[in-house]
N, C-alpha and C positions, 0 to 999 in steps of 0.2 A: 428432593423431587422437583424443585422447581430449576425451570428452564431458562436458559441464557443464551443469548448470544454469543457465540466464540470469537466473530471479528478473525484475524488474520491466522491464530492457531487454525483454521479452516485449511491451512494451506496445507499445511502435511496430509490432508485426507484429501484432497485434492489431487497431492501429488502420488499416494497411494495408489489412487483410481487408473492415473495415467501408468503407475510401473504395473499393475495388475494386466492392464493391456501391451503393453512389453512383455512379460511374464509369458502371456498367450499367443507372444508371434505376432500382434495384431498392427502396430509400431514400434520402432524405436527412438531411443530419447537424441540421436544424431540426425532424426531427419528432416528436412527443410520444413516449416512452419506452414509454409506456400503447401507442399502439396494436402494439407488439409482444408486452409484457410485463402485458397487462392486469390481472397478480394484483397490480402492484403499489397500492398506498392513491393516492388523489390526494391532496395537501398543499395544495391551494389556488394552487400556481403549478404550470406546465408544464414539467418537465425533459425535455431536449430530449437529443438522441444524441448532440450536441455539449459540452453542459454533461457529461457523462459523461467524454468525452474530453480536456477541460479540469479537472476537477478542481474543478468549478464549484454543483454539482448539489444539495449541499448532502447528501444519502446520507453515513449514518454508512460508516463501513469497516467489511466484513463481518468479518473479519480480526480485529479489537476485539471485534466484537461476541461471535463464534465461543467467545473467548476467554475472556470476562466470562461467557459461558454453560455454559463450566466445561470446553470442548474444548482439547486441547493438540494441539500439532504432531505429534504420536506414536499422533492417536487417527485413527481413517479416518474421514474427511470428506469429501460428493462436491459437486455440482450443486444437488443436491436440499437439501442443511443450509444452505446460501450462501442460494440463493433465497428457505426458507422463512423466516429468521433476517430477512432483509430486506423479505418482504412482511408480516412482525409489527411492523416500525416504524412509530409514528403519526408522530411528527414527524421534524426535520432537522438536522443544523447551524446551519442558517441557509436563507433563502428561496432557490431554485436562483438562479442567475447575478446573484446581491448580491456574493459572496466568494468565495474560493481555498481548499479544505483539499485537498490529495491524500487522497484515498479510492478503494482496490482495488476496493471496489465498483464504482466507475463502469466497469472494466474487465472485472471480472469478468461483466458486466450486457450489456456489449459483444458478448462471448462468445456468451449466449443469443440475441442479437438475431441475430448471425451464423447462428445455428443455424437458428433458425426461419424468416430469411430465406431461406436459399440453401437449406434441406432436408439439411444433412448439418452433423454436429458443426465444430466450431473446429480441431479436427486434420486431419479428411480438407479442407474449402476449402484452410488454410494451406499443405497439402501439395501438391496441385492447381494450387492458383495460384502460390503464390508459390515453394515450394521448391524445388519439380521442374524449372518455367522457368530458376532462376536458379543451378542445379545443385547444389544444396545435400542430397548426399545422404547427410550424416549429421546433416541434422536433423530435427525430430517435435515436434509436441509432445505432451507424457504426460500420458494422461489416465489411468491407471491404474498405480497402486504398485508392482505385482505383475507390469508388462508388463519383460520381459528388455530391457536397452539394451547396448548391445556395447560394450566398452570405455568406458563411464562414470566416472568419477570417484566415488566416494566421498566427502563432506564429515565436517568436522571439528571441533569448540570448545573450548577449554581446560575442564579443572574445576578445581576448586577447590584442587590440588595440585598444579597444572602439567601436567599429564598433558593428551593428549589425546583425545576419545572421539567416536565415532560422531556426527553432527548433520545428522541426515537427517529429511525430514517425510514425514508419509504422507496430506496433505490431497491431492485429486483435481482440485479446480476448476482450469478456465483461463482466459485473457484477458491477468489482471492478470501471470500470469505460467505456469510450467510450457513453456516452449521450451526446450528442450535442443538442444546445438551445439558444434560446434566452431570452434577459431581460424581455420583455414584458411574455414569456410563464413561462420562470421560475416564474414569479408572481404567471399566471396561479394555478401551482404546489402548490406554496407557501398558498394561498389561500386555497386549500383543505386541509388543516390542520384546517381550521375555520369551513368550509362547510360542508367536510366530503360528500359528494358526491362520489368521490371515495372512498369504503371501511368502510365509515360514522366513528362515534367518538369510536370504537373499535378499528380502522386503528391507530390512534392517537395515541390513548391511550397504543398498542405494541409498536409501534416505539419511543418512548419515555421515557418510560419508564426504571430507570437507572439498568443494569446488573450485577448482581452477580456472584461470583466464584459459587461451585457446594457445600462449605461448608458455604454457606450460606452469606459469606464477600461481602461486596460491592467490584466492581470490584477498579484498584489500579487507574483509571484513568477513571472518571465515561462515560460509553460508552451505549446506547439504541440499537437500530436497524438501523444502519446508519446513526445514528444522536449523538450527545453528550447533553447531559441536562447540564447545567452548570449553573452559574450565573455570573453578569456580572454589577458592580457597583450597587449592591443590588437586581439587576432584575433576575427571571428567564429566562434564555435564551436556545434556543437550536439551535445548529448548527451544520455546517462543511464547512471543506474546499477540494478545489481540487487542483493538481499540475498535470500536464503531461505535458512532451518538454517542449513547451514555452508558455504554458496554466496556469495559475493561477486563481483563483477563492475562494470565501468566501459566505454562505447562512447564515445572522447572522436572527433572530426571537425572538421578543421577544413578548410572546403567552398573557401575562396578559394586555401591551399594544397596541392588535393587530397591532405591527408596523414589518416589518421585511426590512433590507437591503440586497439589493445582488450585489455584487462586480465581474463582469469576465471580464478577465485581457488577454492581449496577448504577453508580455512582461515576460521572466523568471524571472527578479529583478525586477517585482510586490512584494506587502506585501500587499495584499488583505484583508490579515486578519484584520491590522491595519486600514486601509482606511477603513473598512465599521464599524468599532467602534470610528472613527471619524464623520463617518455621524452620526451613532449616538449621539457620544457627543452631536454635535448639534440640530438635529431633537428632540429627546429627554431628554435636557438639566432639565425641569421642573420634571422629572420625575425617575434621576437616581442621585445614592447617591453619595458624592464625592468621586474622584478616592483615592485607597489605596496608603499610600506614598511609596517613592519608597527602596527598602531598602538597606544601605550602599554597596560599592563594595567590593568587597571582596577581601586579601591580594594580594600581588603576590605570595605570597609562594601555595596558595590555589591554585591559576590558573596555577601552573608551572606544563607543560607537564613531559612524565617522558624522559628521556635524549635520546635520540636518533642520531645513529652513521651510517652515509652515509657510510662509508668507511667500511669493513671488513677485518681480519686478514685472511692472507692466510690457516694457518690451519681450519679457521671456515669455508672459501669458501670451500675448500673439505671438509669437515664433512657435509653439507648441501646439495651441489649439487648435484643435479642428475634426476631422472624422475620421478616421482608420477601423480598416476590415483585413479580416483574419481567414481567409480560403481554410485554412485546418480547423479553427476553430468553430468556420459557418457563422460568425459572429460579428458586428459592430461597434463599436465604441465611439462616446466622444469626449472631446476632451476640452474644455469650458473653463473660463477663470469668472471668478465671483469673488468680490470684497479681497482682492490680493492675493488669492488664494487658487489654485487648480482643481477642479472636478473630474474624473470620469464618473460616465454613464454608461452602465452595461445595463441590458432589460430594465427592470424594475429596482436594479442598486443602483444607490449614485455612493460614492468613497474619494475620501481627498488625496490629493496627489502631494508626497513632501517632496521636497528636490534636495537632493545630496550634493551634486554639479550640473553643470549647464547643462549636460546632457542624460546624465542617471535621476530619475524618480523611483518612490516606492510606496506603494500603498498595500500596507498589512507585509502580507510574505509574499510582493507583487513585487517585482524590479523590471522596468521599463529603462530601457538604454536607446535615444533617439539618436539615428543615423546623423553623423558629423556633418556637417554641409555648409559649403564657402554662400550659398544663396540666404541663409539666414533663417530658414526653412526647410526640416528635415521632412524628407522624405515617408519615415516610416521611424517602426522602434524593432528590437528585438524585445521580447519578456522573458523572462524567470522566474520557477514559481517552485520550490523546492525538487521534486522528482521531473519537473517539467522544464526543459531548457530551449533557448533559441526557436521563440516560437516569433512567425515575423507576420506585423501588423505596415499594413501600407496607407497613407493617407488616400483619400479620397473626396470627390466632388460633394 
């Protein structure tokens, strides 16, 4: 009975929402993104509702972005910071339906289309259609921090002393995630993939089904509609997982022996994913092929990082330092040397800068690449930050 957070398994019910409106006539999953969402920029190609739900779209991750613009999990974030954060981006990843990057965006973007489509938030349709039918009622999804959940869970992350503390977010958006449930309902869920009750064997059969680029290739990392088709010690299988704060979660299925595991977790150093392919081993021992061996480790030479130097040369700290502003991020930074060493300052974080080469730094999963320049004083940098690429900071006064 008690209640979790799903984290990114959210998405297949997200993506439900949107084929349920397909289903009705009301859109389809090839149509321009623009004509629901017109604030966002055109890029020169069409991202479609489908490239959203494939992972295709080329849309940085709001998530990154939020982050980089100096927002933490802990600060309240709704609708409104997601969309706006995303209609300041001029460029992409990459050109929609070229490549694969999982980006929360395309889900979270799902979310508002559902909105403005049907006339009522992503909570009341999900509620409506899919929960209520399928008797699912202890789940919701939250679209408010502040809203009382009955018997909820609490999450959890180790600090830095073994202890455990509090690891709860207070961001608001949904789509990409924010479903809340339990084991018993998530069955429920699970279950209509056999029944088909909601949405019947058409439902299934889009969400499932594996996505392709736009030239026709299978995508690089095979991805359905919120779900992955995979295999799994010979079996078909289709899953996902979710991660928020200190929410972990895993929805494994496997459809030919109507058995499926679900794994939700309240602990950050969960591996859900692992644990519910152990339940399988077992539960389904008679029926899955043996495990593939495992394959040699690989040298040191392969795993050796590239060299990186805590310390900086006084001439590099002045050639670097100084202020740069971010138009897509809305954002600031500076960039400071102290005791040999480089600073940025975003808001209320300051994080050290290690230098790889004269012109790459990295701090955490940050990578700053400062513009080449024969004046000895770069201009600007490009950043990288996992799902977030080529986002450009320009120096300033």
């Amino acid at each position: 009975d008690t209640v979790f957070d799903l984290g990114s398994i959210s998405k297949q019910i997200t993506a439900t929402a949107v084929l349920l409106l397909a289903q009705d006539g009301r859109l389809s999953l090839d149509d321009d993104v623009r004509r629901y969402v017109p604030e966002l920029p055109s890029y020169g190609g069409t991202i479609t509702v489908r490239h959203l739900l494939q992972h295709t779209s080329g849309l940085r991750d709001y998530i990154g972005l939020l982050n980089l613009a100096g927002y933490r999990t802990d600060d309240v974030t709704g609708d409104d910071d997601a969309l706006a954060i995303l209609v300041r981006q001029r460029t992409l990843n990459f050109a929609p339906g070229t490549d694969q990057l999982y980006s929360n965006s395309g889900y979270f973007l799902a979310s508002v289309i559902v909105a403005r489509v049907s006339g009522e938030p992503l909570r009341t349709f999900v509620q409506r259609r899919i929960f209520a039918p399928l008797g699912m009622t202890r789940s919701h999804v939250l679209h408010r921090v502040s809203d009382l959940v009955p018997h909820r869970a609490q999450a959890y992350s180790r600090r830095a002393d073994g202890t455990l503390g509090l690891d709860l977010s207070r961001w608001e958006q949904t789509g990409d995630g924010a479903v809340w449930t339990t084991i018993d309902d998530l069955a429920r869920w699970d279950a209509n993939f056999a029944t088909g009750l909601v949405g019947g064997t058409w439902l299934r059969t889009q969400l499932e089904a594996p996505g392709r680029l736009d030239d026709g290739r299978p995508l690089p990392r095979a991805y359905g509609l919120g779900v992955r088709p995979e295999r799994y010690r010979g079996q078909p299988v289709v899953r996902h997982a979710g991660s928020w704060s200190g929410f972990r979660a895993e929805l494994l299925r496997f459809p030919a022996l109507r058995t499926s595991v679900a794994v939700l977790c309240n602990v950050a150093h969960a591996v859900p994913t692992t644990l519910a392919e152990r339940v399988a081993d077992v539960v389904l021992a008679a029926d899955l092929a043996s495990p593939a061996p495992t394959s040699a480790s690989t040298s040191a030479a392969s795993r050796r990082e590239p060299e990186r130097m805590s310390t900086v040369a006084p001439t590099q700290v002045a050639r670097v330092a100084g202020r740069y502003t971010s138009d897509e991020l809305d954002t600031t930074w500076t960039i400071e040397g102290q005791d040999g060493r480089l600073w940025c300052r975003r808001r209320a974080q300051r994080e050290a800068l290690v230098m790889q080469d004269a012109d790459t730094f990295v701090m955490g999963p940050v990578t700053l690449r400062f513009t080449a320049t024969t004046s000895g004083v770069p201009p600007g940098f490009t950043l990288d930050m996992g799902r977030v690429k080529g986002v450009r900071f320009r120096r300033v006064p």
